[in-house]
N, C-alpha and C positions, 0 to 999 in steps of 0.2 A: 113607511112603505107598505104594499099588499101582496100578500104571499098568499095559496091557497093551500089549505089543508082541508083533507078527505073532501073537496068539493066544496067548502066552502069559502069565503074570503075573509081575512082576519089582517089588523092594519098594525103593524110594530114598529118600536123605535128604530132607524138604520142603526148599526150594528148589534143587532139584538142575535141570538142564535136561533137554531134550527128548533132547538128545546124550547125556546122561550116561545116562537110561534105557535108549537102544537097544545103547548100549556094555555095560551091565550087561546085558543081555538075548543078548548078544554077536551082535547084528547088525551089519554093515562099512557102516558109512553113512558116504561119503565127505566129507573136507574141502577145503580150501585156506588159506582162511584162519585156520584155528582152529588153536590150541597151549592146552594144557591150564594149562600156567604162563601164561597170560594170559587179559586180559579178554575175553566175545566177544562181535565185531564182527559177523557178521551180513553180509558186507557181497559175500562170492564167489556165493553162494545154491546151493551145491553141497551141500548138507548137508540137502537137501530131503524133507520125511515128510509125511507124511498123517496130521496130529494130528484126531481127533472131526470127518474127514472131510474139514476145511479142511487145502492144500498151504501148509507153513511153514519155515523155515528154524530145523532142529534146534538148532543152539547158541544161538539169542537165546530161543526160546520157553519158557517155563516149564513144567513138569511140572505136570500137576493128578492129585489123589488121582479114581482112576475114568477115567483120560484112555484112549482108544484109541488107541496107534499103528501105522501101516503102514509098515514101510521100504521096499516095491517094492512097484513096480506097472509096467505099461507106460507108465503119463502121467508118471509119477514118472520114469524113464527118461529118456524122450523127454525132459523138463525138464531133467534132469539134462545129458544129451549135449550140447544146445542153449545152457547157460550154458559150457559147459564148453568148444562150438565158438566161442563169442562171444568166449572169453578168450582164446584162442591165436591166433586170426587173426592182431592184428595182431605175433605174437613171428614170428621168424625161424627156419626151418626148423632152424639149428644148438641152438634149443632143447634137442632131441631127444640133443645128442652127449654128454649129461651124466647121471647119472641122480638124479631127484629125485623130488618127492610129484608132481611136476603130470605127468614123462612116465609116471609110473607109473599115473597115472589114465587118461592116456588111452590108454595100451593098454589097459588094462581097458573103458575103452568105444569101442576101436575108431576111435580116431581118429589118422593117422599122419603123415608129412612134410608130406601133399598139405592139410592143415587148416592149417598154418604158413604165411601168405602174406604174412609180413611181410618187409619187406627189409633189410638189415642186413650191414655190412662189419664189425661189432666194433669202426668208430676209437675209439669216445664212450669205451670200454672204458677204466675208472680202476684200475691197479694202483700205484699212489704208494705205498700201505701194504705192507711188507712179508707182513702175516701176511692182508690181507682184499681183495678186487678186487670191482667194482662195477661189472657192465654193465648199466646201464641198461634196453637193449632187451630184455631177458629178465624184464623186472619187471612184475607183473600189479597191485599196487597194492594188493596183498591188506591192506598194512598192519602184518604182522606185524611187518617187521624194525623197524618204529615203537614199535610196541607193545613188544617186547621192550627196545628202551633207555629208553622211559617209564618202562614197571610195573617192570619187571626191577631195570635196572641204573641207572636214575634219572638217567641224564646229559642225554637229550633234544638228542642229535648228530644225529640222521634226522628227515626230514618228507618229506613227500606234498608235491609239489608240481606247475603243469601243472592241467587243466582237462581233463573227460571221457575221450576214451581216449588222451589224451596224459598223462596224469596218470602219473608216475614217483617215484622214493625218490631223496632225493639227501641229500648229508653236509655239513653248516654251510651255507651258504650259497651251494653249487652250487660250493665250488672242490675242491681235491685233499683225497680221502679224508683222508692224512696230516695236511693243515694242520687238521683240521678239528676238534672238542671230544671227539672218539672215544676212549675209552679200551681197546678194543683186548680186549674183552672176547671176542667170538667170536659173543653171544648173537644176534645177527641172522644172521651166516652159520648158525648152527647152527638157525636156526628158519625161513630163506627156502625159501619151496618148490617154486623155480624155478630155484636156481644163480643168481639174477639177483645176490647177493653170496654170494662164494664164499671158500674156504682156498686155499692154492696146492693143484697138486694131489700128488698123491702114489700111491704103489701101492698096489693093492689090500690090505686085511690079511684075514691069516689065521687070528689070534688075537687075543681080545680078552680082558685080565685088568683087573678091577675092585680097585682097589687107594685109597690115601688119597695128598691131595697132598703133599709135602714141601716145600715153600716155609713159609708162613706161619703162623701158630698156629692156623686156623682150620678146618683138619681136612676138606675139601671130598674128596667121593667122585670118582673120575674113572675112565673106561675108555681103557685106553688098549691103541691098538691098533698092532699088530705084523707084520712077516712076514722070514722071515729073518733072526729073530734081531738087526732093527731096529726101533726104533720111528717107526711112519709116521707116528699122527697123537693126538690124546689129546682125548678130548670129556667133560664135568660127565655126570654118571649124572644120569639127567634125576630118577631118584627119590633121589638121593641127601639124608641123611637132616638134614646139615646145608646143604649149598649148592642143595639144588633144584634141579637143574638148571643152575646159575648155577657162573662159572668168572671166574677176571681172565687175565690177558695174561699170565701168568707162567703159574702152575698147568696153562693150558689150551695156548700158543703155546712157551713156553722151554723146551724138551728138549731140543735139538739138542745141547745140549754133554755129552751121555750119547756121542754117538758122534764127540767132540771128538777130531782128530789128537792131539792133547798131555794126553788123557787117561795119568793113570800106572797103566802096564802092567806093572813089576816094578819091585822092592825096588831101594834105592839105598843106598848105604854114601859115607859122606866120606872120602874116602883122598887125604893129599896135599893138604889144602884143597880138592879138589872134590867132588860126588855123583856117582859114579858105579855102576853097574848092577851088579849080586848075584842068585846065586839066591835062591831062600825060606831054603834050608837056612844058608846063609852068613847072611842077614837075621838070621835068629832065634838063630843060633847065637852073633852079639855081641850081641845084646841080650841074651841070657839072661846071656853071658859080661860083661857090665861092668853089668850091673844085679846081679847077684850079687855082684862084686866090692864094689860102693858100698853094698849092705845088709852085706856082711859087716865092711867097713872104717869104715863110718860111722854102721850101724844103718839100719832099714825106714826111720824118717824121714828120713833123706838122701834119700828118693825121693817123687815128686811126679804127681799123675796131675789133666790134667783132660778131662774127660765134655765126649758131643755133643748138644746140643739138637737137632743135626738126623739122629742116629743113634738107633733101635729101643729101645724100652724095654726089650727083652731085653740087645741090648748094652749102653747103662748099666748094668743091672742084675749084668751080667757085669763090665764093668771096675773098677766098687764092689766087686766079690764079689776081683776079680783083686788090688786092693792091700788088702783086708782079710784074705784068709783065703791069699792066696799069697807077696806082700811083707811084710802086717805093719804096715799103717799107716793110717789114717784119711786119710792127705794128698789125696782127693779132691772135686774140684769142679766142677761145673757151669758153663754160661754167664749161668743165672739170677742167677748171683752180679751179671752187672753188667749187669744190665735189672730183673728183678722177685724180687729176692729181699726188696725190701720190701713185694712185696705177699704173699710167703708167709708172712713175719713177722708182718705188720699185719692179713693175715684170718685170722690164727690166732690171734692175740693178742683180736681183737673175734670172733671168732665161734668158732672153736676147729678148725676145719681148712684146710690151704694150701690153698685153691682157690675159687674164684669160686663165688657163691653159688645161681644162679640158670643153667637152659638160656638157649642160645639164643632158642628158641622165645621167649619168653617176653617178647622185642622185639615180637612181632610183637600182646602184646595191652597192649602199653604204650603209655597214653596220655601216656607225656610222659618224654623220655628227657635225662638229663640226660649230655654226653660231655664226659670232661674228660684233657686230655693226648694225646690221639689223633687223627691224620691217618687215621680210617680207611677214606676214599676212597682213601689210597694206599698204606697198611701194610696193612688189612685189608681189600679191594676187596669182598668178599662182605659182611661185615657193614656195612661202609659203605654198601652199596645196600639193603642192610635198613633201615637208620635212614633212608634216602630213602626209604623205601617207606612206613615208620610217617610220615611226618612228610605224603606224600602223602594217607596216610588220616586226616591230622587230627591225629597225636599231635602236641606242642608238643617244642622241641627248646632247649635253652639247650647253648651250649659254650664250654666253659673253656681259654682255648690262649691264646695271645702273637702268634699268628700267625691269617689270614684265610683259614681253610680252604677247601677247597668247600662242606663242610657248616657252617660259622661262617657263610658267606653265606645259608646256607639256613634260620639258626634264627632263632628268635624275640626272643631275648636271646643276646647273643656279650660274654662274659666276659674281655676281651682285657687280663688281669694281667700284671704286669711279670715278666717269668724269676725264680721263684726266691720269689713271691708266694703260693703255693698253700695254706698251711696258716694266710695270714693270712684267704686269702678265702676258704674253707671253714670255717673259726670264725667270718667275719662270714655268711655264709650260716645256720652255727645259731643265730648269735645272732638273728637275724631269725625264725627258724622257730620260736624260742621265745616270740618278745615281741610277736610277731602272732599266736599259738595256732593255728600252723599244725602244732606238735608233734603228736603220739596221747600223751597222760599215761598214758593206761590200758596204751597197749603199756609204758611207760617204766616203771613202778608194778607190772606183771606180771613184765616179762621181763628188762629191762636192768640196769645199776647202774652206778654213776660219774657219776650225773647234776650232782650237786652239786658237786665237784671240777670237771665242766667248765663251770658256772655262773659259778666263781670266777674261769676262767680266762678269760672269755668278758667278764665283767664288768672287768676289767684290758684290754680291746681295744676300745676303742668304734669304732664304723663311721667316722669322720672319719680316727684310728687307719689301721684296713684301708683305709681310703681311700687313704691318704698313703703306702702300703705299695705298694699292688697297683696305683694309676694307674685301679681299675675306679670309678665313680660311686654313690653310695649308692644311687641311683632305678634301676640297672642292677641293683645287689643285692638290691633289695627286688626289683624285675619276679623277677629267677628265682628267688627264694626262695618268692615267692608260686607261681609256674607250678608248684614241686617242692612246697610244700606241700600245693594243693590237687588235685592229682591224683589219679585214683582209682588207678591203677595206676604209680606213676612208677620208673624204673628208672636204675641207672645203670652206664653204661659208663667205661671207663677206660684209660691207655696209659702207655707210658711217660713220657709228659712230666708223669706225677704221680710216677712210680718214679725216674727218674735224677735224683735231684738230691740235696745233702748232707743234707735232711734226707726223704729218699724214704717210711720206713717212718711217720714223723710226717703226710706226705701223704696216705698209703692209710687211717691212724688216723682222723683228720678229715673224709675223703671219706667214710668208712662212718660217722662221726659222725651226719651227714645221714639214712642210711638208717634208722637207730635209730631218731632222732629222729622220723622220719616212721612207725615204723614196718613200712618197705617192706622187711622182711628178715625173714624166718623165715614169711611167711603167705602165703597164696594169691593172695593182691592184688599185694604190695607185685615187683617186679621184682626186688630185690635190687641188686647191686657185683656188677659184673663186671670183669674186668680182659683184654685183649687182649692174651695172649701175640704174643710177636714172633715168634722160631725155630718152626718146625711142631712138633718136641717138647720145649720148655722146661720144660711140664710135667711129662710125663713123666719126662725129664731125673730131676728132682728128685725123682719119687714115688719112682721105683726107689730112692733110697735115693744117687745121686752126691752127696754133699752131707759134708763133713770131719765136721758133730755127728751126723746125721742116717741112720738105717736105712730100707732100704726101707722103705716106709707113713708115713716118716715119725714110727719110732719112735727114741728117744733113743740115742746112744751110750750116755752117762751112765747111765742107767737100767739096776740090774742085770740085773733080770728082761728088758729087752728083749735084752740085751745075750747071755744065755745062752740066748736061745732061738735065738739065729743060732750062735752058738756051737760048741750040740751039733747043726745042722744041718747045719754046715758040717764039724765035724768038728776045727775050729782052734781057739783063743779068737781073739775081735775084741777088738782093744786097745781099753782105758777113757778112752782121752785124746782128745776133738777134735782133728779132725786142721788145717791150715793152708787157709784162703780162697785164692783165687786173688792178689788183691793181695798177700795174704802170702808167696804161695808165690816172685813176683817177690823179693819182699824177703829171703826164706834165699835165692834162689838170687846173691843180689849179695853178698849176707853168706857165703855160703859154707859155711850150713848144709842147704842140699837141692842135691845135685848129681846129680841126675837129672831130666828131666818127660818126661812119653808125654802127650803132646799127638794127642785123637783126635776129628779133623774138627772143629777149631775154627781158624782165623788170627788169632792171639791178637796179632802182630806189625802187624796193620793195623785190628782191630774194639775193642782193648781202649784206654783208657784211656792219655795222655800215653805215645804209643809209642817215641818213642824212649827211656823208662827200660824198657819191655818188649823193645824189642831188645839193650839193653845185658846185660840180665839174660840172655837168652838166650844170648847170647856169651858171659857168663863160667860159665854153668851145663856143669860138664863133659860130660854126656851129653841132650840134645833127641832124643826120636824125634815124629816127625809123622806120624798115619796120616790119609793124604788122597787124594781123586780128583784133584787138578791139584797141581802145584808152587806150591802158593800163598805168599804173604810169607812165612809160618812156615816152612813146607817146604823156602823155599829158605836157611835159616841152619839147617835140623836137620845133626843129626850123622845118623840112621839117619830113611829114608822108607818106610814103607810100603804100598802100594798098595790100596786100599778101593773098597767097589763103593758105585755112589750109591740114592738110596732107589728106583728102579724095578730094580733088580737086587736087593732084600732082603727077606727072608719076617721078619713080627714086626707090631708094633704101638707105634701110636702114640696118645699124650695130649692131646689139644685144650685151647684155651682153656677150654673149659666143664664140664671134667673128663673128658671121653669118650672111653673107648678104641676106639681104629680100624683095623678090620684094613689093613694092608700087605703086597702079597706083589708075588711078582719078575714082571717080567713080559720081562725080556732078559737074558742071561748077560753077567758082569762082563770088562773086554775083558784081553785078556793073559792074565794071571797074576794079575790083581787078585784081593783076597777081601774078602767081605762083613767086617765088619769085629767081627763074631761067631766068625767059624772065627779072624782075626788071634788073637783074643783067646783062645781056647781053646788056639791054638800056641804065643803067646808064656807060656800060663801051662805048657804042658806042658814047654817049654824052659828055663823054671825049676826044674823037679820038679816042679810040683803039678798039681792036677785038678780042674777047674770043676766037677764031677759032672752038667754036661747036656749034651745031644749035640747037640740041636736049640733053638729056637729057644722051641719049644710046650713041650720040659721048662726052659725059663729060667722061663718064666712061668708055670706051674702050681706052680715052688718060687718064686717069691715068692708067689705066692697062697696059700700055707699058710706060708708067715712072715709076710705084711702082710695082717691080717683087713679093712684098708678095701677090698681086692681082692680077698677070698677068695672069690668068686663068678667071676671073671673067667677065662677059658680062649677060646684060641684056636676049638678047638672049639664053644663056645658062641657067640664073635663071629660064624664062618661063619653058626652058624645063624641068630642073632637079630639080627646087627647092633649097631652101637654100643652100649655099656653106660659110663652114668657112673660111677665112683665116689663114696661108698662102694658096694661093691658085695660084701654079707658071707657071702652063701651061693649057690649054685647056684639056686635057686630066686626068690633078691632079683632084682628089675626092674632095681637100681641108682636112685641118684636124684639127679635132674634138681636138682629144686629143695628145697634143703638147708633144714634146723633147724625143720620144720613141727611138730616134737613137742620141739623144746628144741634149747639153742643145746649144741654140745660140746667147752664150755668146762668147768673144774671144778665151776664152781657153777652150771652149766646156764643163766646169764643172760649175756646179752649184755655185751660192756664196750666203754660210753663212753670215751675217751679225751680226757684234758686236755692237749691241746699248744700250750706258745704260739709265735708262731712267731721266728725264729732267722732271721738273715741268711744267705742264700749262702756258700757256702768261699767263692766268688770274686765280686769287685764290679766294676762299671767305674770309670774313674779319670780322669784328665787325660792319662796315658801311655798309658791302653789303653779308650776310651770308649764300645765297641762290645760288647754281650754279643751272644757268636755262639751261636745254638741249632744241635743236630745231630740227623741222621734216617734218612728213608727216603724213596727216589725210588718213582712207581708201579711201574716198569717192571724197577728195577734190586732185588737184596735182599742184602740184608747185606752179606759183602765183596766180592760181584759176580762169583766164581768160577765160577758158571753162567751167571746170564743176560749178560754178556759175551760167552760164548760162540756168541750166539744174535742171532736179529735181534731181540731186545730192543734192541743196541747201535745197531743203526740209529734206533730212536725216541729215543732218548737215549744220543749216542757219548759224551760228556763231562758232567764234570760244573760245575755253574755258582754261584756264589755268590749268593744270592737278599739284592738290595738295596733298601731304600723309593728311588725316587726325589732324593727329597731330599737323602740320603745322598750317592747318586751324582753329582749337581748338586755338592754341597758337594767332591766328590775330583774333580770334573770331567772323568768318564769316563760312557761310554756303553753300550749293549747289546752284551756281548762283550770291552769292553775288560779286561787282568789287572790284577791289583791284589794286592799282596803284602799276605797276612794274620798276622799275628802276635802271638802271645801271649809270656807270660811264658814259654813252653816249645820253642818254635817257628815257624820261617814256612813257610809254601806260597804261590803265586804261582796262581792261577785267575781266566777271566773272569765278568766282569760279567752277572747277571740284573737287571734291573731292573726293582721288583713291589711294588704296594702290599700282598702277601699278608703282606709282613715289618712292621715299625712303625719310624720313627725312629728310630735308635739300637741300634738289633736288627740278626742278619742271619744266615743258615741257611745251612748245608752238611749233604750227605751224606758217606756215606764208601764205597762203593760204587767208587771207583775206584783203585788202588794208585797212581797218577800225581797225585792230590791228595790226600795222606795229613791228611785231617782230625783224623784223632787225634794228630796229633803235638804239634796246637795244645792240645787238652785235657786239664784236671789230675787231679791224686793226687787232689783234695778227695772226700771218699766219704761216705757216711751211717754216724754210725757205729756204728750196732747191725747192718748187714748189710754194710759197706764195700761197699757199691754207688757207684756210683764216680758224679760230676756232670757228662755228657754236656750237661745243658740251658743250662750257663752257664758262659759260658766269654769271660773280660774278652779283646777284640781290639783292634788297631790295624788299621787298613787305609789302602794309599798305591797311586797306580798307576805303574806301572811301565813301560809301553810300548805298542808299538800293538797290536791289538786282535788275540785269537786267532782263529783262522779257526775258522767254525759246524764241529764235528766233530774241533778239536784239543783236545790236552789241556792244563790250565794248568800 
């Protein structure tokens, strides 16, 4: 429609606002209370226009087709000045010592110290939180920072509280910021327009490079800013294309350990039983010398490489290219091996390519999202406030976990199966969707196949069966069956507590069973299976081609023709034989058939699976190199270290959960001697003899985009321009696409495949000896093995880590909040205190690993799934006893 402002004509969407017209018209019509990522309130009356004559408050009024607006006038003015002296009266002259939206207004109209007649010493002043502070008397009540954890980030920690112009923001219930339900997101300091809640401060910067985050799979845009070659501060790109503006506590507050004292600075060599300090030249010069030796004495496969989820698609793409076309061996792997390499298996196997089906976006038009295996309030804090945001707009929410999430509280059906139940209640879930005709036949009849096979299998489970299996109620399975059947738009999301367990790729078969069945996969409607990478590039990890069977895109070892087209590009042949998984590669290096591994930026010694047989391996394995930013668990048993820059010191790209590549670039030099771990990789291959043939980061990936045609559209160049592109993405001119199989599935036979699993007990069961199944994870605060955000005053929100206990439990060992208690498996014990939380169930009980001082992994087993040996994190038979008196809040157990 066309509406006139100040005499011009400007054309906006029907229901746009009055604000949104004058902005389009680019008139400065002032705000306060308005943020564009939120609802508007209306409520500061600064935003004042002259609509068809009548004075209105731009952001709440609607736009009409034919409307006349005026942004100035002198009464317009005068009204303006007037609300504008009304608000600051009663703030304190030190308002002013900061700068923000509100003193920036009033010097624009002229209003200075002597309009601040409020009084104020700063005691009330709340700095308890390390990363947020809260004064009070600076707060005008505008409501934003309100609004921002309602819409935004869904927690609903702040309210308005107080009467007329005592009315102020305060956090839980008026006591300390820290104690309070806050997760630390940023979104209110980032949107207050007073400093009335503020960051610490910091120096001014002088550069600002827009880059993607490296935490979590979720791919969030961030600027982050600089000066001298430090990083000051780092804020959500408010247009950023996946997180909107929106950041968590990590992404946005945990940098600091970028300019960590005990960041490693140069090479280190073990001489003598210690590590001690090298140059480059000495670093590389044994490595190339005893990695030579051991291909020449043993063959390429005596050597062993595994890839970073949380290093550059370019660098995997390099260190894949480093042991195939320079050592001679397929022996590389990823970390997806042991989180989601059943879901690359299981959506390729039903759909026909590794990767989530469906964008992000695409939550946001889903009426009814079904999550299952995901903490993603605290693994994925961004998409987690999404699904609060959908579930505020009405969409219905069912979730599938063992545990009492925040978002389990918040659904409408909480699916709370026993560990290790998932593939019995996802087959009683289709059986439901079949035998109430909440199926689509016509999708099933058009486009799928295997329907009868999983008839059969479904018909051998009856719901008493899955009943007696999973602990969940038939009338609990029919509610979300019905919710996901009748949905117009239903989606579903997904984690690893559907991937880690022995039968993982049987789990991801079955959860997309659902979508089939519904439907809700390949069309416009349906939402699709998504799955919630962990590592920020797991994915990519894996497209580039790290993976033992696997070439970049994803094409076969085995296959000749793929096999000869990397070949004559590289110039070597790539060997015909898969090379060895990571559990395997554990297993020759104890057998004594790989006696090499380049371990790069993974702590495979404290994140992987029953770690004490991964340290042992490591010790008997003659040569360990570790290329890492800290002396992490691995680092400190390598034979050779070498020093890597972290992901704000590297130019490249990276793979989101949702298939999207996102530019990454440096925005601070790596300290020391360190090298990004692109140039490591180009030296240690020149130090062998050979030659990666790219120089840069932008020729890494322009040559996988002419060997992997699911990429052959993607270039750095292109990203600067355009922004994120998902794959497939097959020519320069393709958009890339979001939402996958809208013209057929790419499978062989173009139709989708159903899959008949029935379900299979756990490797591991509880017992009389050991009667506790321990679930394992992620802290919000903390991620992975914790070698950054330790670093940071993350640690202060969470120094230690704590064993999450029902109640009951704890009654029954007769300890309290904080008491330790010695946990032990068939594998191991650790000694940690007491949480005590009905978030766990009877007979349950949850650890991270997050802290190298309670090695969680020591407790959990070999049992793996085994078409991908993804290893069983979620179930893990314990004993637990208490041991003594009670660790102090902030030790370690």
């Amino acid at each position: 429609m066309e509406i006139t402002v100040d005499g011009g004509t400007v054309s906006v969407p029907d229901g746009s606002s009055v604000l949104t017209a004058t902005r389009t018209a680019g008139a400065d019509v002032p705000t306060l209370c308005h943020d564009d990522r939120l609802s508007p309130a209306g409520v500061c009356r600064v935003c004042l226009v002259r609509a068809d004559g009548e004075l209105v408050a731009a952001c709440v009024t609607p736009a009409r087709a034919g409307m006349v607006v005026e942004t100035s006038d002198e009464e317009i003015a005068d009204h303006v000045r007037l609300v504008v002296g009304l608000t600051i009266e009663t703030l304190p002259a030190r308002a002013l010592e900061t700068p923000s939206e509100l003193t920036a207004l009033c010097a624009r109209l002229g209003l200075g110290a002597e309009s601040f007649a409020g009084a104020s010493d700063g005691s009330r002043l709340d700095d308890s939180h390390p990363y947020l502070s809260l004064d009070p008397d600076l707060c005008i009540a505008c409501g934003r920072c309100v609004r921002m954890c309602d819409e935004v980030q869904g927690t609903f920690a702040l309210s308005l509280v107080g009467r007329g112009a005592d009315t102020e923001v305060c956090a839980g219930d008026g006591g300390r910021w820290v104690d309070s339900a806050c997760v630390s997101c940023g979104g209110c300091a980032d949107t207050c327009p007073t400093g009335a809640i503020s960051t610490p401060p910091t120096a001014v910067a002088t550069r600002t490079t827009r880059t993607t985050c490296g935490y979590c799979g979720v791919g969030c845009t961030l600027d982050v800013h600089t000066r001298d070659d430090r990083v000051v501060a780092v804020t959500p790109d408010r247009g950023g294309e996946v997180n909107r503006g929106h950041a968590c506590v990590k992404g946005r507050f945990a940098h600091g350990y970028v300019h960590s004292a005990d960041r490693l600075t140069t090479p280190l060599l073990r001489r003598h039983g210690e590590l001690e300090p090298a140059s480059w030249d000495e670093a590389l010069a044994h490595v190339a010398g005893r990695l030579g030796r051991i291909r020449s004495e043993h063959g390429p496969d005596a050597i062993a490489a595994i890839s970073s989820a949380r290093a550059t698609n370019e660098e995997n793409y390099l260190l894949q290219k480093l042991m195939r076309a320079v050592v001679g061996t397929n022996n590389v792997d990823n970390c997806s091996r042991v989180c989601h390499s059943p879901s690359a298996v299981g959506l390729s196997a039903a759909f026909g390519l590794a990767g989530g089906t469906n964008p992000m976006e695409d939550l946001d038009r889903a009426d009814m999202i079904l999550l299952a295996g995901s903490n993603a309030t605290e693994a994925h804090p961004v998409v987690g406030a999404r699904i609060r945001q959908a579930v505020l707009r009405g969409a219905r929410l069912v979730v599938v976990d063992p545990r009492r999430t925040e978002l389990a509280a918040l659904a409408d059906v909480h699916l709370r199966g026993l560990p290790g139940s998932n593939v019995a209640l996802f087959n009683g879930l289709a059986r439901l969707l079949l035998e109430n005709g909440w199926a689509d036949l016509d999708f099933l009849a058009a486009r799928a196949s295997g329907l009868d096979d999983l008839q059969e299998v479904l018909t051998q489970l009856p719901l008493e069966r899955v009943e007696e299996i999973s602990g969940v109620s038939r009338s609990q399975m029919r509610a979300a069956a019905q919710l996901y059947g009748e949905a117009a738009h239903p989606a579903i999301v997904y984690g690893l507590g559907v991937t880690e367990h022995a039968h993982g790729t049987d789990g991801v078969r079955t959860l997309a069973n659902l979508a089939i069945l519904r439907g809700a996969v390949g069309t416009e409607d349906g939402g699709g299976v998504i799955p919630l990478r962990g590592q920020n590039n797991v994915q990519g990890a894996s497209d580039m081609g790290a993976l033992p069977d696997l070439l970049p895109g994803y094409q076969k070892v085995v296959d000749t023709a793929d096999r000869r087209r990397f070949s004559e590009a590289w110039g070597v042949p790539v060997p015909p034989r898969p090379g060895l998984r990571i559990p395997e590669m554990f297993e020759a290096m104890r057998s004594g058939r790989v006696h090499a591994l380049y371990v790069m930026g993974e702590d495979i010694a404290q994140t992987d699976p029953d770690s004490t047989h991964v340290r042992a391996a490591i010790e008997e394995c003659e040569l360990v190199i570790s290329q890492e930013i800290f002396l992490s668990e691995t680092a400190r048993l390598a034979d050779v270290v070498l020093p890597a820059a972290s992901f704000l010191e590297k130019d490249g790209t990276f793979v989101n959960f949702d298939r999207r590549f996102l530019r990454v670039r440096p925005t601070v030099t790596p300290p020391g001697s360190a090298r990004t771990d692109f140039d490591i990789l180009t030296s240690v291959a020149a130090a062998l003899g050979g030659d990666l043939g790219v120089r840069t980061p932008a020729e890494a990936l322009e040559e996988c985009a002419r060997l992997a045609p699911l990429f052959a559209g993607v270039s750095h160049e292109r990203l600067d321009r355009e922004g994120g592109l998902h794959w497939p993405c097959r020519s320069a001119r393709d958009p890339g696409e979001g939402r996958l199989y809208l013209d057929g599935f790419a499978t062989p036979s173009g139709r989708t495949q159903l899959a008949a699993r029935p379900w299979l007990p756990p490797g591991e069961e509880p017992s009389t000896e050991f009667p506790v199944v321990l679930i394992t994870g992620r802290r919000l605060v903390h991620y992975n093995a914790g070698t950054m955000t330790r670093r940071t005053p993350n640690a202060d929100l969470r120094p230690a880590e704590q064993i999450d206990l029902h109640p009951a439990d704890a009654d029954r060992l007769g300890v309290g909040e904080g008491d330790p208690v010695e946990v032990t498996s068939r594998r191991g014990s650790l000694v940690v205190g007491v949480h005590r939380t009905e978030a766990t169930s009877p007979g349950q009980a949850f650890l991270a690993f997050h802290f190298p001082e309670v090695p969680t992994n020591r407790l959990t087993s070999e049992a793996a799934d085994a078409q991908t040996a993804c290893p069983e994190y979620k179930v893990t038979a314990v004993r637990l006893r208490p041991v003594g008196p009670a660790i102090p809040a902030g030790g370690a157990g």
